[in-house]
BAKE-422125 format. One record per atom (N, C-alpha, C): residue in three letters; residue number from 1; x, y, z. Coordinates in nm, 2 decimals. Each point is the difference from the previous one (the first is absolute). Layout:
<atoms>
atom aa:ALA; i:NUM; px:X; py:Y; pz:Z
...
</atoms>
This chain:
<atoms>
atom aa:UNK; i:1; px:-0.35; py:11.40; pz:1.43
atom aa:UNK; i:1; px:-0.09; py:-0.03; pz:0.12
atom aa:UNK; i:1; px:0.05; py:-0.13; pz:0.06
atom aa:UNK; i:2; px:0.03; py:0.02; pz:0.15
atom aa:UNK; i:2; px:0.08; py:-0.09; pz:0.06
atom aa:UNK; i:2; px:-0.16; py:-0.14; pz:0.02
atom aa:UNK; i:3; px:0.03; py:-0.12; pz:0.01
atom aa:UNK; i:3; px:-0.11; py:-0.10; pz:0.08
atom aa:UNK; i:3; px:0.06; py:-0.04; pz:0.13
atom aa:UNK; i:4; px:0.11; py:0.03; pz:0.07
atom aa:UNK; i:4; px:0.03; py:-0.07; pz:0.10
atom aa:UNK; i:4; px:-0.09; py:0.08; pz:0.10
atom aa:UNK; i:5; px:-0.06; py:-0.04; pz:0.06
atom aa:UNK; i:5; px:-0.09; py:0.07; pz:0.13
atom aa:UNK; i:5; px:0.08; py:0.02; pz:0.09
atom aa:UNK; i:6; px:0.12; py:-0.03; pz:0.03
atom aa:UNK; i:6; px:0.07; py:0.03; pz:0.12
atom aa:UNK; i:6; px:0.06; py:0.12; pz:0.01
atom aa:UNK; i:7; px:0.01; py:0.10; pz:0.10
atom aa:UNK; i:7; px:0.07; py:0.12; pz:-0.01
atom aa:UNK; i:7; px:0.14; py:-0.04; pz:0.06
atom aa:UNK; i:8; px:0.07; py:0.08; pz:0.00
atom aa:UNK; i:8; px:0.13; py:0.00; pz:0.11
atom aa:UNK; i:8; px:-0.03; py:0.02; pz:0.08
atom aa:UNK; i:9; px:-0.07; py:0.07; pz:0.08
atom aa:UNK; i:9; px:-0.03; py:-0.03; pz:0.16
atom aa:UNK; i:9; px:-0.04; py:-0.15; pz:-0.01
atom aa:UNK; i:10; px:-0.08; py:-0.03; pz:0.00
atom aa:UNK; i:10; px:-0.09; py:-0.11; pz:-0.05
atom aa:UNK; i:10; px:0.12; py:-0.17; pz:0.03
atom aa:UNK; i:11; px:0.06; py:0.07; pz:-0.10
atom aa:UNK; i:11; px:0.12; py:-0.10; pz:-0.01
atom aa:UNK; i:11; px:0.10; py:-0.04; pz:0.11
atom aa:UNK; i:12; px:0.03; py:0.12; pz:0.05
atom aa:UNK; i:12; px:0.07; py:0.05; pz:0.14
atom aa:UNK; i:12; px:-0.06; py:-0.09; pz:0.10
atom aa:UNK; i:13; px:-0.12; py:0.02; pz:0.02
atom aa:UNK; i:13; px:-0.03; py:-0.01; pz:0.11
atom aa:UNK; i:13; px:-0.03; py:-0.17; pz:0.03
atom aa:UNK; i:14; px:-0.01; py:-0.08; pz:-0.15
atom aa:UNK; i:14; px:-0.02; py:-0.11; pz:-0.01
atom aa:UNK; i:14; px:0.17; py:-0.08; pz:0.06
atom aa:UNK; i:15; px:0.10; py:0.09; pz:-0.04
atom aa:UNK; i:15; px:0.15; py:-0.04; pz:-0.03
atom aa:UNK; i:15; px:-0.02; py:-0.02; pz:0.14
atom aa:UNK; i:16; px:-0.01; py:0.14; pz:0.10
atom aa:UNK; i:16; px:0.04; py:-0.01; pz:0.14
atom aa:UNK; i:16; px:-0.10; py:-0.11; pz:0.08
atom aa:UNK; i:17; px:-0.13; py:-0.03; pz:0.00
atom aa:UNK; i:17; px:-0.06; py:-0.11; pz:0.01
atom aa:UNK; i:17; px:0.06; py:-0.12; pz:0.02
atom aa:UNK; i:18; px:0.06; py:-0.09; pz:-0.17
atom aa:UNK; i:18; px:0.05; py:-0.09; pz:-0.01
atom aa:UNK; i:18; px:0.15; py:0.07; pz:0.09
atom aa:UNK; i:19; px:0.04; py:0.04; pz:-0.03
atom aa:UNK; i:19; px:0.16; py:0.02; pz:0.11
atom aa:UNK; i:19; px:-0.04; py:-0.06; pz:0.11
atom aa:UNK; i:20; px:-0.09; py:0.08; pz:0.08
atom aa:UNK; i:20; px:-0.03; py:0.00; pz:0.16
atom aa:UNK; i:20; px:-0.07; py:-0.18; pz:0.01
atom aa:UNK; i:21; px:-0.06; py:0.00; pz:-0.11
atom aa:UNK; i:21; px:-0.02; py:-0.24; pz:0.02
atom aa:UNK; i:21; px:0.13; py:-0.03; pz:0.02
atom aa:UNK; i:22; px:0.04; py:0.00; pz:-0.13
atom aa:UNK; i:22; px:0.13; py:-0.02; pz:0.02
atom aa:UNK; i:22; px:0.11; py:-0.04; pz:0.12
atom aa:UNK; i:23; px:0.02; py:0.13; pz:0.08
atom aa:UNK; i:23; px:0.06; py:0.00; pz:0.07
atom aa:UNK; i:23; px:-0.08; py:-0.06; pz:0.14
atom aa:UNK; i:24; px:-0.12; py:-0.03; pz:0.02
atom aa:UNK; i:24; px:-0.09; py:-0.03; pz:0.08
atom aa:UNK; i:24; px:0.04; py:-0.13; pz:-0.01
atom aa:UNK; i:25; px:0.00; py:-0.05; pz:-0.11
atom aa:UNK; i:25; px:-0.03; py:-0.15; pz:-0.03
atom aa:UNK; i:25; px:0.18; py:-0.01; pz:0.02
atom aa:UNK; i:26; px:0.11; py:0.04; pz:0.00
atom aa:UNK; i:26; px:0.12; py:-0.06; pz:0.03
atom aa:UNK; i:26; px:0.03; py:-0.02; pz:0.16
atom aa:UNK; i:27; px:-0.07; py:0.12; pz:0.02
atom aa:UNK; i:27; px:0.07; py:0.03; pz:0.17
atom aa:UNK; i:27; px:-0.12; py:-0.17; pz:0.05
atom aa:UNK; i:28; px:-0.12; py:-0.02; pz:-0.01
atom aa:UNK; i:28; px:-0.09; py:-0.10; pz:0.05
atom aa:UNK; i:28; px:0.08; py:-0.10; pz:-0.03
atom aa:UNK; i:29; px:0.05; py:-0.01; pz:-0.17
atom aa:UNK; i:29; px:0.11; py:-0.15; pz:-0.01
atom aa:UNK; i:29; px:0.13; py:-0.05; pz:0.10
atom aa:UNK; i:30; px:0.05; py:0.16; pz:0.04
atom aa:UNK; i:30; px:0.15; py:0.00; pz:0.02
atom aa:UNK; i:30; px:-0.08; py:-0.03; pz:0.20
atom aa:UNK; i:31; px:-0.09; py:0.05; pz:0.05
atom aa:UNK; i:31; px:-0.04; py:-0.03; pz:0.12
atom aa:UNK; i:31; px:-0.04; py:-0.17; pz:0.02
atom aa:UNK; i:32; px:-0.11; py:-0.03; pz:-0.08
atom aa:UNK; i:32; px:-0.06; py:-0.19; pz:-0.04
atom aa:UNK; i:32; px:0.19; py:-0.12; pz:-0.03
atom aa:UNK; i:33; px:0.08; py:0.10; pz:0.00
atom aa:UNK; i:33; px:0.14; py:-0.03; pz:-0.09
atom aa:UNK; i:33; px:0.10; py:-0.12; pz:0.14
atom aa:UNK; i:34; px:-0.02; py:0.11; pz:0.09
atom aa:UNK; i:34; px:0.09; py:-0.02; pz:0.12
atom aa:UNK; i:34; px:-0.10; py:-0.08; pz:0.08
atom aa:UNK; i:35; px:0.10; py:-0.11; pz:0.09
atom aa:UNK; i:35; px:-0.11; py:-0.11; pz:0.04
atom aa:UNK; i:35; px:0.00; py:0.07; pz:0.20
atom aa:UNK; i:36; px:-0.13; py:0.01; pz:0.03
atom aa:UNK; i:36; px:-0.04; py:0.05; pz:0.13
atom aa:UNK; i:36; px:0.13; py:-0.04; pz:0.09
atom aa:UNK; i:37; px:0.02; py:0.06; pz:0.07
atom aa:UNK; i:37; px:0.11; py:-0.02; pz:0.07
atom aa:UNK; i:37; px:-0.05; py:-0.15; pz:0.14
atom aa:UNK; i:38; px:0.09; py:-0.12; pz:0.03
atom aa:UNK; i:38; px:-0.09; py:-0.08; pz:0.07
atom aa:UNK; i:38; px:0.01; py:0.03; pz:0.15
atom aa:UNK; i:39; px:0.09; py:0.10; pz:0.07
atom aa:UNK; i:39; px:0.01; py:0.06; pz:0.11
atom aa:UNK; i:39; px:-0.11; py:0.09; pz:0.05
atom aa:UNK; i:40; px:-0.06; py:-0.06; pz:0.13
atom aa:UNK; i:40; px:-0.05; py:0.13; pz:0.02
atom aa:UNK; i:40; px:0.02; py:0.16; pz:0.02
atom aa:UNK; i:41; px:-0.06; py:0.05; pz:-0.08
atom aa:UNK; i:41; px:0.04; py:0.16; pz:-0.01
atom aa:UNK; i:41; px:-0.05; py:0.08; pz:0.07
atom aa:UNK; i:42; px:-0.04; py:-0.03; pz:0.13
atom aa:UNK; i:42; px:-0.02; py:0.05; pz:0.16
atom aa:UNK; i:42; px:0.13; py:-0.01; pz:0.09
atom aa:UNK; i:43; px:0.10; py:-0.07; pz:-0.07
atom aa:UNK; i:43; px:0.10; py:-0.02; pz:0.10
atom aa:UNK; i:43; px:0.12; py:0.05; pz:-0.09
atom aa:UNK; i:44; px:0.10; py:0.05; pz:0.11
atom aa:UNK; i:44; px:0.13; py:0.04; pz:-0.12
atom aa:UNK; i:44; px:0.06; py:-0.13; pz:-0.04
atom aa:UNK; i:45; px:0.06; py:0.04; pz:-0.09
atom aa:UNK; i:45; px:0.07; py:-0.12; pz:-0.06
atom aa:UNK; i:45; px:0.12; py:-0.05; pz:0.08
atom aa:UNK; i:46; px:0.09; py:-0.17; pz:0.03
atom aa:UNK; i:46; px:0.07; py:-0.01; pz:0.04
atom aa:UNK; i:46; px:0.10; py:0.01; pz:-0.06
atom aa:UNK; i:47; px:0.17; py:0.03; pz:0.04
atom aa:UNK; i:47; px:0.08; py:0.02; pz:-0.15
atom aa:UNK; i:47; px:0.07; py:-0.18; pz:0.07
atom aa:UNK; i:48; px:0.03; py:-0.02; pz:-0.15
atom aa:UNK; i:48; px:0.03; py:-0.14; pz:-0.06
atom aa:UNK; i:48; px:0.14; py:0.02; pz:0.08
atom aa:UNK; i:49; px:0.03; py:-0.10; pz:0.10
atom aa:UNK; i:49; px:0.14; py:-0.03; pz:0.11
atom aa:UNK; i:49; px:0.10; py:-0.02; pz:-0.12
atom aa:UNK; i:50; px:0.12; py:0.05; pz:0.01
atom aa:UNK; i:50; px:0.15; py:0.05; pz:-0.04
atom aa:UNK; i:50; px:-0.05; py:0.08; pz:-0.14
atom aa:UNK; i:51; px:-0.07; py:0.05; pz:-0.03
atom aa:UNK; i:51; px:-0.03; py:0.10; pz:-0.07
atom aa:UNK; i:51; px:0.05; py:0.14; pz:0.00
atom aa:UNK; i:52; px:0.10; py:0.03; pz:-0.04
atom aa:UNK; i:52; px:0.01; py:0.16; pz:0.03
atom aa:UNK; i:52; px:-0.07; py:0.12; pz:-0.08
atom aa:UNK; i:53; px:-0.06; py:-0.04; pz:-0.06
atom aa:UNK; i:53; px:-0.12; py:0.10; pz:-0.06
atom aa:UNK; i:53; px:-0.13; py:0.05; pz:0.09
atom aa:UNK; i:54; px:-0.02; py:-0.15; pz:0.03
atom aa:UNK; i:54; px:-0.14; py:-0.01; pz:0.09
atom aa:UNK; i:54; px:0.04; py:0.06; pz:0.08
atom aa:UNK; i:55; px:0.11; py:-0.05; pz:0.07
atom aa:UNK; i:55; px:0.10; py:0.10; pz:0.24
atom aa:UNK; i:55; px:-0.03; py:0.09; pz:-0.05
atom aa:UNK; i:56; px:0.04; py:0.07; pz:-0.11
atom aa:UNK; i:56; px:0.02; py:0.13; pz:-0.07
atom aa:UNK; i:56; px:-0.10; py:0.12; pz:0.03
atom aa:UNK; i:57; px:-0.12; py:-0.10; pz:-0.11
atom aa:UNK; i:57; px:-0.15; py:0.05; pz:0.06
atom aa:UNK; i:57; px:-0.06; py:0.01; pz:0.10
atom aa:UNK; i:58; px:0.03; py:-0.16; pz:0.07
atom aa:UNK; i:58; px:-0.04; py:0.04; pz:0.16
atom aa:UNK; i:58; px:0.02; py:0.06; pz:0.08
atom aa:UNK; i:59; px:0.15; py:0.03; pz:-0.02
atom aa:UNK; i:59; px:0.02; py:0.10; pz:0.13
atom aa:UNK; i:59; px:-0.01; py:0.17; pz:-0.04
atom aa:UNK; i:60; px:-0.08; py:0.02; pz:-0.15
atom aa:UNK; i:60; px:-0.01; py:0.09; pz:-0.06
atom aa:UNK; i:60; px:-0.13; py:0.06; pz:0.08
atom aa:UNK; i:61; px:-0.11; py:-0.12; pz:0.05
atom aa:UNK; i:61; px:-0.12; py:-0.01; pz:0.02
atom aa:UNK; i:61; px:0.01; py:0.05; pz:0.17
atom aa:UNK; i:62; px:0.11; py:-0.08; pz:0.01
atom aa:UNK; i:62; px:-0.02; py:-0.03; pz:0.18
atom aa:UNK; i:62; px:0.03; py:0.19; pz:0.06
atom aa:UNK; i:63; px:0.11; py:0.06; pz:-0.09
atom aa:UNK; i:63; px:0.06; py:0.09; pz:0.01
atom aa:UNK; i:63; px:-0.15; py:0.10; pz:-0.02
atom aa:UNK; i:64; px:-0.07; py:-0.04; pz:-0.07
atom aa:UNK; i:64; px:-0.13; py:0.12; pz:-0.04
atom aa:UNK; i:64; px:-0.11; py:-0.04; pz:0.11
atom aa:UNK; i:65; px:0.01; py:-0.10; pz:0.04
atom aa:UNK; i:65; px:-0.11; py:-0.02; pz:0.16
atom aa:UNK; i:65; px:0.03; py:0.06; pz:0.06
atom aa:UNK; i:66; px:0.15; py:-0.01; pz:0.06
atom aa:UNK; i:66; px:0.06; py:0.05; pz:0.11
atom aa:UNK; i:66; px:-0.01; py:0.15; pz:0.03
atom aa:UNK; i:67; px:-0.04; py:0.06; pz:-0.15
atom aa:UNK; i:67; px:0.01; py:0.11; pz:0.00
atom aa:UNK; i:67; px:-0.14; py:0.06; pz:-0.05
atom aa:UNK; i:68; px:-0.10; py:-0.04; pz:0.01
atom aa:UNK; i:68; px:-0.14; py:-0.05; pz:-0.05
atom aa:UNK; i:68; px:-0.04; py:0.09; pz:-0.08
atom aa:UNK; i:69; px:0.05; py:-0.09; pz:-0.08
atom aa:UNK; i:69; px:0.00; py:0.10; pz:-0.17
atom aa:UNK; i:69; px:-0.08; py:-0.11; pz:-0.07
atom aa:UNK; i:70; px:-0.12; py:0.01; pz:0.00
atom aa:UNK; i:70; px:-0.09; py:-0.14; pz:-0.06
atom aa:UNK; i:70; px:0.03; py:0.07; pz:-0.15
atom aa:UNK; i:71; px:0.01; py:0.05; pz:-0.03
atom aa:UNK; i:71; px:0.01; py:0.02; pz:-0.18
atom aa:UNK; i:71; px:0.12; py:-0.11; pz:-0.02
atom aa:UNK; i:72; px:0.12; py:0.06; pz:0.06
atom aa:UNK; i:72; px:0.14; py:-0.05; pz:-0.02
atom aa:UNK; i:72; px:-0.05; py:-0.17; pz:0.02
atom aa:UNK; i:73; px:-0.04; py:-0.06; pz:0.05
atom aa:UNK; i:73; px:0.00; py:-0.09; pz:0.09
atom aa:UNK; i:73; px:-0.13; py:-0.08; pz:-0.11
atom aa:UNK; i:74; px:-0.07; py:0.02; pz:-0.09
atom aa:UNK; i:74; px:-0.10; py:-0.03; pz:-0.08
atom aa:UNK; i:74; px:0.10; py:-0.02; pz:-0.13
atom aa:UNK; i:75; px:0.07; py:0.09; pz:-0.05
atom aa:UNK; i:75; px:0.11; py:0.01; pz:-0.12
atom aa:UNK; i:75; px:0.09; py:-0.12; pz:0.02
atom aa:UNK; i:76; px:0.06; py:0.00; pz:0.15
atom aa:UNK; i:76; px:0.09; py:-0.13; pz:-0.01
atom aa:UNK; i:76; px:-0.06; py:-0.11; pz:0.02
atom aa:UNK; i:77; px:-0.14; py:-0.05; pz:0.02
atom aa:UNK; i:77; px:-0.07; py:-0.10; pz:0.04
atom aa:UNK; i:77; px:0.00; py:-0.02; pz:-0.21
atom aa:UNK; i:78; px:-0.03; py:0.12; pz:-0.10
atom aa:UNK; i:78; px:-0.05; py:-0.04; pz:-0.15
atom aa:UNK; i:78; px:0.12; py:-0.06; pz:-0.01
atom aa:UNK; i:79; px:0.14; py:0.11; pz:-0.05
atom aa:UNK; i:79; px:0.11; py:-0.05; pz:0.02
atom aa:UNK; i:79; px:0.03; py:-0.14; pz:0.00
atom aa:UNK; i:80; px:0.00; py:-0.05; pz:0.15
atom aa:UNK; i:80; px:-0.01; py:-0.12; pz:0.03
atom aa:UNK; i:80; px:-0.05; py:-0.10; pz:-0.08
atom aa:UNK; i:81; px:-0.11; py:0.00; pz:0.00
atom aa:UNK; i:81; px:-0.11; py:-0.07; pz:-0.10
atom aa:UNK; i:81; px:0.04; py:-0.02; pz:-0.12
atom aa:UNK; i:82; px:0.04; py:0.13; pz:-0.07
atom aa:UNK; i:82; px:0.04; py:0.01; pz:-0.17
atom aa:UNK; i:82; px:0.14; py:-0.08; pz:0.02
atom aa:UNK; i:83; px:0.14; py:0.00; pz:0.07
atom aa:UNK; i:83; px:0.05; py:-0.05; pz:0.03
atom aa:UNK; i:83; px:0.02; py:-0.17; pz:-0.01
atom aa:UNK; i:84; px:-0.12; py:0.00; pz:0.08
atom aa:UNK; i:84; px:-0.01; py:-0.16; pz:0.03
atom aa:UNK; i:84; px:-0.06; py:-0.08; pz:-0.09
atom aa:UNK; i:85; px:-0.14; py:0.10; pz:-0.07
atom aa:UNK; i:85; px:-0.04; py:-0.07; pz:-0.11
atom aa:UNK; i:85; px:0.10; py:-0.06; pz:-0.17
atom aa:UNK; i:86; px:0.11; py:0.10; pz:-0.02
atom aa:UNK; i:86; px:0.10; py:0.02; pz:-0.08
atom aa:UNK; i:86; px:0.12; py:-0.08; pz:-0.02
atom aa:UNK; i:87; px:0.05; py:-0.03; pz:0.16
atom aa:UNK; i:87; px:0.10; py:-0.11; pz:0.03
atom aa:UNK; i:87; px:-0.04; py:-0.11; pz:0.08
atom aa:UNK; i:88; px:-0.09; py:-0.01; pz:0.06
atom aa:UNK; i:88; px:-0.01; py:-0.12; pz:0.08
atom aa:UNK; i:88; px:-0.12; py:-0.11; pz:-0.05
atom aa:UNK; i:89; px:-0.09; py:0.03; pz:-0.07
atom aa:UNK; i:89; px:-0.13; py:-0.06; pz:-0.08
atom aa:UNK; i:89; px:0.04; py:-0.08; pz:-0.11
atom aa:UNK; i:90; px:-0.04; py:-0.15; pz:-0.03
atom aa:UNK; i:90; px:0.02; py:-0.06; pz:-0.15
atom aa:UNK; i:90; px:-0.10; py:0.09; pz:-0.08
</atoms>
């Protein structure tokens, strides 16, 4: 005669529980992790002068207005951003 009161469903469902904290509670750390960006993020980003990553992006950006492709034109504004935050930030 078993004493553990727990079934395997029981168990299961406890496992996928703590998983789903888990992963709740990394993605909140890994967000609280990265420091707010201090640019306003109403405006596209400017790319950093003799940069050729930034031209790169910008005229990646300028090329998706021109062509008013606001998806395209949001992607190289992140781009930009992740860019800048990676190489240009202490």
């Amino acid at each position: 005669m078993s004493t553990n009161p727990v079934t395997p469903a029981a168990r299961a469902d406890l496992y996928d529980r703590a998983r789903l904290s888990a992963e709740v509670r990394i993605a909140n750390e890994r967000a609280l992790a990265a420091p707010p960006d201090p640019d306003d993020l109403s405006r596209p980003p400017r790319p950093v002068p003799g940069c050729s990553a930034c031209l790169a992006l910008a005229e990646r950006r300028e090329v998706a207005r021109a062509e008013c492709d606001r998806s395209a034109e949001a992607d190289a504004n992140v781009l930009l951003r992740r860019h800048q935050r990676a190489e240009h930030r202490p």
